[in-house]
N, C-alpha and C positions, 0 to 999 in steps of 0.2 A: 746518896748511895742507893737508896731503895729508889727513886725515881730513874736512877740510871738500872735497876734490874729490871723496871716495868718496860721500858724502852727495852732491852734487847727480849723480854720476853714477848711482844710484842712483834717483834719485827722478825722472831724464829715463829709466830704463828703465823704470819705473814708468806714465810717461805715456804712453813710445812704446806698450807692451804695453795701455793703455787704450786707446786712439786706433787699435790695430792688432787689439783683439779682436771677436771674427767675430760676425755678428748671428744674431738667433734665428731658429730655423728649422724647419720642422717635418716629417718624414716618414710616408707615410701609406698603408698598403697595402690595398686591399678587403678582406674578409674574406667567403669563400665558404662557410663552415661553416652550417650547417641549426639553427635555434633551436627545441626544443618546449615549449610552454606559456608563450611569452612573449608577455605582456602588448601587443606591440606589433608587427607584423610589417612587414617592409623589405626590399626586394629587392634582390638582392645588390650591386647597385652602387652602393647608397647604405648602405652598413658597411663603417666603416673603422677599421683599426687603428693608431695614432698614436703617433710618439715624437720628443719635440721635443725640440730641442738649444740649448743657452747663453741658458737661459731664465730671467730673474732677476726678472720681475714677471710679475702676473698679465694685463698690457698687451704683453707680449713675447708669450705665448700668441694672443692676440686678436692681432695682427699677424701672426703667422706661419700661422694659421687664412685669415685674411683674401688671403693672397698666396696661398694654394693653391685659392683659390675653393670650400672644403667646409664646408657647413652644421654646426656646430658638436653641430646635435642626431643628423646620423646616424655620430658618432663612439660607439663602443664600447668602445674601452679608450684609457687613456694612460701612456705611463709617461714619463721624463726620461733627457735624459744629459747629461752636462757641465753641470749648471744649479746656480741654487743659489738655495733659497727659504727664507726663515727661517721663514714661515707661509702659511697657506694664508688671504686675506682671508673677508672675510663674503659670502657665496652664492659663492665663485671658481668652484664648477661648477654656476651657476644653469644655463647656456645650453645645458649639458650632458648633456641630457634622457635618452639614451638609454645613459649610462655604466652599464656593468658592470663593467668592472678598470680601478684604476689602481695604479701602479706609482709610488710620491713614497720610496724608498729612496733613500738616502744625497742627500738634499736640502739636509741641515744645518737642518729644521726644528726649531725649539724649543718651539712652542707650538702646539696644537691646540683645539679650539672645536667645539659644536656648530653653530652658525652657520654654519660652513664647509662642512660634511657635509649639510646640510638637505635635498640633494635626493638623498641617498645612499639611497633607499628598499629596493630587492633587490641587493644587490653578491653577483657570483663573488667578486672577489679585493678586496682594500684592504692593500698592503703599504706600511706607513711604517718596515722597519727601516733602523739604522743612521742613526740622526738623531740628535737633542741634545734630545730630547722630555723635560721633567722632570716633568710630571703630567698627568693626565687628568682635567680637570675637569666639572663636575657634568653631567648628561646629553648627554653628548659623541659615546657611540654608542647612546644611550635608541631604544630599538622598531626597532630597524634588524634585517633581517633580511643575515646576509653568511655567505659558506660559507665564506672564507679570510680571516683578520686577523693582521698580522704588525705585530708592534710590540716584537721581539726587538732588542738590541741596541743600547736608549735608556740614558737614563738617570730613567727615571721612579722615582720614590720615594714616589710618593705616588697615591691612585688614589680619589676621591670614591666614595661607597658609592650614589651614582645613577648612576657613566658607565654601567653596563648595565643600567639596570632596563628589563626587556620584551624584551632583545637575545635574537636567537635567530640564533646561532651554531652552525655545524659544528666550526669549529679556530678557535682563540687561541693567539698565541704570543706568551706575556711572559717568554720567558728574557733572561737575561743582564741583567736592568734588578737596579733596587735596591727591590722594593717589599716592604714590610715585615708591610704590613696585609692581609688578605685576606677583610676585610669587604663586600667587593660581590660576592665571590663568589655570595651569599645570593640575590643582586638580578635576577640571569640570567633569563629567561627559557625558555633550550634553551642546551647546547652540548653537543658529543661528546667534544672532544677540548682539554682545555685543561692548555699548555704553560706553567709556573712555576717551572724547572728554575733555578739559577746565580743564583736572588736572596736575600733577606735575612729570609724570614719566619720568624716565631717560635713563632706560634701558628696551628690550627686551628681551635678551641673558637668561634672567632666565627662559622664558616659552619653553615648552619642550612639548609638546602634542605627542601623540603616538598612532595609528589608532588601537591598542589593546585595549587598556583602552576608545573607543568609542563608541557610540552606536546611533551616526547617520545612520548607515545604516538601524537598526530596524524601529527607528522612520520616514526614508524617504518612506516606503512601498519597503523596498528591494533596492533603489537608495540611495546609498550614499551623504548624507548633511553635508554639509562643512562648517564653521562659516565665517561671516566675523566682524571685528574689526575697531571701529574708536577712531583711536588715534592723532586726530585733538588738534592742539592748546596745544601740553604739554611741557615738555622740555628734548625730546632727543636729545642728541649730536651724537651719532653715533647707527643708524639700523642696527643690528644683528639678525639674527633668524638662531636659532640652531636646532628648531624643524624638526621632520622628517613629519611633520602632514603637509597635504594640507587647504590652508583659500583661499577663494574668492577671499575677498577682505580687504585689510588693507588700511587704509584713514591714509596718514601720513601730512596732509597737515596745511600748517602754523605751522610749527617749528622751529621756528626764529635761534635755535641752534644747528641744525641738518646739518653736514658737513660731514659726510661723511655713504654711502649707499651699504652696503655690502650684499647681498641677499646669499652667499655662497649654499647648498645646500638646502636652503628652499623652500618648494613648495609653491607659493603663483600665483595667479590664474590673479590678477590685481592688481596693486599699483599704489597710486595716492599720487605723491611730491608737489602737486603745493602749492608755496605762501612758499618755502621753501629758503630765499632769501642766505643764507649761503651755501646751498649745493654746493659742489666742485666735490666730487669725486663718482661718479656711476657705479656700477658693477652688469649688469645683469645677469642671469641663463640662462639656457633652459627653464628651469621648469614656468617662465612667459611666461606669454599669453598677458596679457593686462599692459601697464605702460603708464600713464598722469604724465606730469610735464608741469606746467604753471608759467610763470615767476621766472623760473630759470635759474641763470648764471651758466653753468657748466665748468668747466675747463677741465675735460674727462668725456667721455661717452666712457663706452666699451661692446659695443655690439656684441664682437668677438661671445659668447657662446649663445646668445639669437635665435638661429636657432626658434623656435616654437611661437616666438612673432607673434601677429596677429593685434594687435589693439595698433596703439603708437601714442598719442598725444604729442606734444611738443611745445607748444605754448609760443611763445615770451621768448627764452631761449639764444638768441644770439648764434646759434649754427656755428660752423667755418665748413670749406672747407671737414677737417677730416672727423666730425660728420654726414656731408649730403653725404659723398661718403660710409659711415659706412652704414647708413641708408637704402642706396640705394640699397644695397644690400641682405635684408630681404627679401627673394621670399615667406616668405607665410604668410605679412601682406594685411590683407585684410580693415582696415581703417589707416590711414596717416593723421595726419594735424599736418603741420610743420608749420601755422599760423605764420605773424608777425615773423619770422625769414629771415633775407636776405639769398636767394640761389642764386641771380643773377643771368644771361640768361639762360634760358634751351635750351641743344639740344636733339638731335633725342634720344639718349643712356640713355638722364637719369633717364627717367621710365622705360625702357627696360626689367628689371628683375621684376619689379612690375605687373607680371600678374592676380594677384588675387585680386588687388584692388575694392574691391566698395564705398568707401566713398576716396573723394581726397579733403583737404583744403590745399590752397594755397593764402589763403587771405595775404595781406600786405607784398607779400616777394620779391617784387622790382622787378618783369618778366615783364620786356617791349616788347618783342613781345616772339610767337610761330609759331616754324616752322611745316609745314607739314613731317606727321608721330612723330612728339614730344609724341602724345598719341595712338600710333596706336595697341600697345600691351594692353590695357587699354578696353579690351572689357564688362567686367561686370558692370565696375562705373553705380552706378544708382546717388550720388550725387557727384557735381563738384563746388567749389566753389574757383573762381579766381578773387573777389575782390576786391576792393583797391590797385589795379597795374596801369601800367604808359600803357597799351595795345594803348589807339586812336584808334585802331581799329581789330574787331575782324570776322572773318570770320568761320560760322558754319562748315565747311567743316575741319576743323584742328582738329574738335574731332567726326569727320563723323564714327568712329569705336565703338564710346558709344551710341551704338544704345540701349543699355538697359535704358539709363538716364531718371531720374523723377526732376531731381531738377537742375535748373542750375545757378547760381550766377554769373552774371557781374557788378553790380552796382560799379561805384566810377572808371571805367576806363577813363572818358573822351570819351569815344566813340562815333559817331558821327553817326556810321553806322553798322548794325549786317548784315555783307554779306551771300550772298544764304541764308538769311532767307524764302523766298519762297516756295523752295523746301526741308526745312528742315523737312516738315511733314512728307516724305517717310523716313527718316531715325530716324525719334526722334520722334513716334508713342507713346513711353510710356509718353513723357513728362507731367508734371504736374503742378509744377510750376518754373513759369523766375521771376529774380528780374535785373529790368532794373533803378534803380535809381541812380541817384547821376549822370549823364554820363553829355551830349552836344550837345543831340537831339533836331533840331530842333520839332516846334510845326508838322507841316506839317508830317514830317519823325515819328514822335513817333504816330501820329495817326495812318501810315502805319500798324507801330509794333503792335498797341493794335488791330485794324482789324484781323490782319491776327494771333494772341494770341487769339483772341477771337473765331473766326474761329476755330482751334484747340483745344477749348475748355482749352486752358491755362491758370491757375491763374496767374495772375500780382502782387507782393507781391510792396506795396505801403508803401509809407515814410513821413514824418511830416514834414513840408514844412512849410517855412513861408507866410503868406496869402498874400503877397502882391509880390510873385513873380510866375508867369504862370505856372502853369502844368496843365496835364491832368489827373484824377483820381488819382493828389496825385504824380503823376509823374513831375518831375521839367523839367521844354523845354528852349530852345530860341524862342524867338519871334523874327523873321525875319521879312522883307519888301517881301509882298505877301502871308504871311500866311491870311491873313484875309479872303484872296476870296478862300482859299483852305482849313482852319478848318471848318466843319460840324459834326452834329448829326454822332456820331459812330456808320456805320449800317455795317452788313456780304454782303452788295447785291449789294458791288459799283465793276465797271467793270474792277479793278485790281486785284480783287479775285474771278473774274466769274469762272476761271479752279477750284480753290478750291472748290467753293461751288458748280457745276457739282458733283465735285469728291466727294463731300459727298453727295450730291444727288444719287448721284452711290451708293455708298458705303452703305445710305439708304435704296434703294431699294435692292440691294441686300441681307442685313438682312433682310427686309420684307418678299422677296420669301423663304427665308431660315425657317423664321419665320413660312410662309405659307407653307409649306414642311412640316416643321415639326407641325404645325395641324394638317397635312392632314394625316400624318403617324399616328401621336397619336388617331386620329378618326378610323383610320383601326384597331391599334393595340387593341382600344375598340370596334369596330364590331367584331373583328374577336375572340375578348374574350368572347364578347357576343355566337358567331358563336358557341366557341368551347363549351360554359357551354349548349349554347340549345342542342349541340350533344351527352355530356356525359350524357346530362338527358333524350335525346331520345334513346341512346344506353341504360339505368338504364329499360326503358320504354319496350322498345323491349326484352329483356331479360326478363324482367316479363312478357308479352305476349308469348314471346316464351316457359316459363316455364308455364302460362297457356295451353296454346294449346296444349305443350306437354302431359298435365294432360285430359284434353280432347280429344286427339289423343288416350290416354291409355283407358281411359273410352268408347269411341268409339269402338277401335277396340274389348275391350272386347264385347259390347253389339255386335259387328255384330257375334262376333264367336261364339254367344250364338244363335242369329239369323241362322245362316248359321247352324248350330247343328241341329237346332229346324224342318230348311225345310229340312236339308236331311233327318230327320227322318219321317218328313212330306211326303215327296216324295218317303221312301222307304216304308211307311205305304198304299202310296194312289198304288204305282207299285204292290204290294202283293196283294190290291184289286184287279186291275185290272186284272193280274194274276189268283188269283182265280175268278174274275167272267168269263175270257176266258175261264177257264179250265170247268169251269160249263156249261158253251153254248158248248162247246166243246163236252163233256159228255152227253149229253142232246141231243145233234142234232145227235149223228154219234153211240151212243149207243143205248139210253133210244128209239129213235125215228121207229129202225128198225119192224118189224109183228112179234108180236112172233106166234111161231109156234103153229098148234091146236091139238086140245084132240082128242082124238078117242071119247069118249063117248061125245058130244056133242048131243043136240037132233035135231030133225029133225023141231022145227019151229025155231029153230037157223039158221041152215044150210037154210032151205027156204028163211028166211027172209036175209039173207045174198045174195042168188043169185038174188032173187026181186030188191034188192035194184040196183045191179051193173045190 
């Protein structure tokens, strides 16, 4: 009786919670952001960003659309909450014209369809994870072009070898599913980056890629883009790649069943085995550049063919006598860290052919001392890292040839003393940072070191210490009998680094004048910019004067020729006067002037009064 009133009490809270659950609904924000090279332009008030809530058909959408009065095509993204859709029907985002992200995580869908997607042409984003997704069938995301695809976290198991034919992807992510096959990888059309990490595959030998059928070179602006693959944590037994296509980088690491690594003629860019505790048998190419393995036991390494390797980690692999003489013979790697492998003593030879080195780790691999010229060929190392060895004691001068170094790791030797520290500033100028912890410095002595690191301007890279035992800045010391009267405030100005700090007193002043030099230059080269702009605008200036004047020289010289015209006429006018008035005095005195002669018939009181008179 009571089990039958828990049952109907149950099944009325069953109804009330039906009958009391909340309609769908939909939120919707503008979106103000600036789109370039899209296809269709819309101004800002009609883009909108949407996230509907207790949405359980694709008629709950279309209702909650419908009450907010927004045209379904100037939506832009969608995602879900509180909803629950087992699939997405046939066109469900027909009307959807202008989608770019949607967001259908943790939906509880089971089943996907290209039908569905049809109008999915450029997608940013398309996240389906954390569904009940179990396959992807046959051209599902065929010719689609999407920068982000998330389908992490299904349970797909199975994956048709057309869902990508033609897809041109940035990111895929099928971790965490169960897919076994990875025969469509072949099918791709473009991706960069695709995630395969926590499933179930076994083989690679089926993917085939072909730089014909690519179209990374379009999408890199003219530079060829190459994918890289992590196929972390699945279950291959043995790496094959038969492809003739070049990848980055493939992540094959934590493959508990992976024993044997055959690279044959694949081009692959970097490979990373670590955590791969089964591997036995390794077989590199040319065609590698970069190969990490981290705690791996290997039984051979053959690195006859690997001439173009450049970067090889091999950390904590127990590598034998064979493999470090293999090694050593790689003249055009340029990082090394054979980490946590015993090499036992170095001599003079054994970096020898390593002259492109810049990165050297050498952490934990039992070098109790080093002889002068051991690194002498070692001229570009900018990082050196040789800690947790049996050293006691180490002298700057054994790698006085890495005069490029920025970084130098001794901590955990026991060391007691870093000899010609002093004068290491002239040779290890670039330095940046020392890590001096873990040694057997006293307190006195290590104050020395951080003085004259600090002087230098050296970072001191510091370690976590328990508090009740003495260091300095984090640095662990011995406390000796007579440290007490010789620990002090850590200053640059005490008189066993007087030469140093001259020297950069020098070295100060010398940038200063350089400094001051070159003001002094920069103030000419702006006088003299000055100099030369007043002279092109007095030359501008001059020119226009001389083009006046020239116009006034022309105006001038006409008026005088008009002048000069005027007086010769003037003066051939007044010459003619005078002319004729000579000619008239002339005429007048030597003519007019003479007696004319007399009459006969004059009468006689003429003639009387003529002779009276004289």
């Amino acid at each position: 009786m009571k089990c039958r009133a828990l049952k109907v009490l149950i099944l009325l809270t069953f109804m009330i919670s039906a009958s009391v659950q909340e309609e769908a609904s939909v939120s919707c924000v503008r979106d103000t952001r600036l789109f370039f090279g899209s296809d269709r332009l819309y101004s800002n008030s009609m883009r909108y960003k949407c996230t509907f809530t207790n949405v359980n058909s694709l008629d709950d959408m279309k209702t909650a659309i419908a009450a907010q009065s927004i045209n379904a095509m100037n939506i832009i993204s969608i995602s879900f909450n509180q909803s629950n859709l087992s699939e997405f029907p046939d066109r469900a985002f027909r009307d959807y014209s202008s989608l770019k992200s949607l967001d259908g995580s943790n939906l509880r869908l089971s089943t996907m369809t290209s039908s569905s997607l049809v109008n999915f042409v450029g997608m940013d984003l398309i996240n389906l994870s954390f569904n009940q997704i179990q396959s992807l069938t046959t051209k599902v995301f065929a010719n689609k072009k999407i920068k982000l695809l998330d389908l992490s976290n299904n349970i797909i198991d199975s994956v048709d070898e057309s869902a990508f034919t033609g897809c041109e992807i940035d990111r895929i992510n099928l971790s965490f599913n169960k897919i076994k096959d990875v025969a469509f990888v072949s099918f791709f059309k473009f991706f960069n980056n695709l995630q395969m990490n926590n499933n179930e595959v076994e083989r690679f030998d089926q993917v085939k890629l072909t730089t014909s059928s690519w179209s990374g070179a379009r999408d890199g602006f003219l530079i060829p883009q190459f994918p890289t693959i992590n196929l972390v944590s699945n279950k291959l037994t043995k790496f094959e790649c038969r492809s003739t296509f070049k990848f980055v980088l493939i992540e094959l690491k934590s493959n508990e069943n992976l024993k044997e690594l055959d690279l044959g003629e694949c081009m692959i860019n970097h490979l990373d085995v670590s955590d791969c505790d089964n591997l036995k048998t390794v077989k590199l190419t040319d065609n590698l550049v970069g190969f990490t393995a981290q705690n791996v036991k290997f039984d051979s390494l053959d690195l006859s063919t690997a001439n173009s390797l450049s970067s090889l980690k091999l950390i904590n692999n127990s590598l034998n006598t064979a493999m470090i003489d293999a090694i050593m013979k790689l003249e055009n790697l340029t990082t090394l860290d054979i980490s946590r492998n015993s090499i036992g003593p170095l001599n003079i030879s054994t970096f020898a052919k390593l002259k492109n080195l810049s990165t050297l780790g050498l952490k934990s691999t039992n070098i109790s001392n080093i002889q002068f010229g051991t690194f002498s060929h070692q001229t570009n190392v900018r990082v050196l890292d040789i800690s947790d060895n049996n050293l006691g004691s180490f002298d700057m001068q054994m790698i006085f040839s890495m005069n490029s170094l920025t970084y130098l790791d001794v901590s955990g030797n026991e060391l007691i003393e870093l000899s010609n520290i002093d004068a290491a500033h002239n040779t290890f100028a670039l330095l940046e940072k020392i890590d001096l912890t873990n040694n057997k410095w006293t307190c006195s002595y290590l104050i020395k070191l951080i003085k004259i690191m600090r002087a230098y301007r050296v970072t001191l890279i510091q370690s976590s210490i328990e508090e009740h035992r003495s260091n300095i800045h984090g640095i662990y010391c011995r406390h000796v009998d007579g440290d007490d009267s010789i620990v002090e405030p850590l200053s640059p100005n005490q008189s066993n680094i007087t030469d140093i700090r001259d020297k950069m007193n020098e070295i100060v002043g010398q940038l200063t004048k350089e400094s001051q030099y070159r003001s002094n230059v920069e103030d000419r080269l702006t006088a003299l910019e000055k100099r030369i702009d007043n002279q092109v605008s007095m030359i501008a200036t001059n020119e226009a004067l001389r083009a006046v004047k020239s116009n006034e020289t022309q105006n001038i010289q006409v008026r005088n020729g008009t002048l000069f015209e005027m007086t010769l006429i003037v003066v051939f006018c007044c010459f003619i006067v005078f002319m004729s008035m000579k000619i008239i005095v002339f005429v007048r005195t030597n003519i007019l002037s003479k007696p004319r002669p007399m009459r006969m018939g004059l009468s006689e009181n003429t003639l009387t009064m003529n002779v009276d008179d004289y």
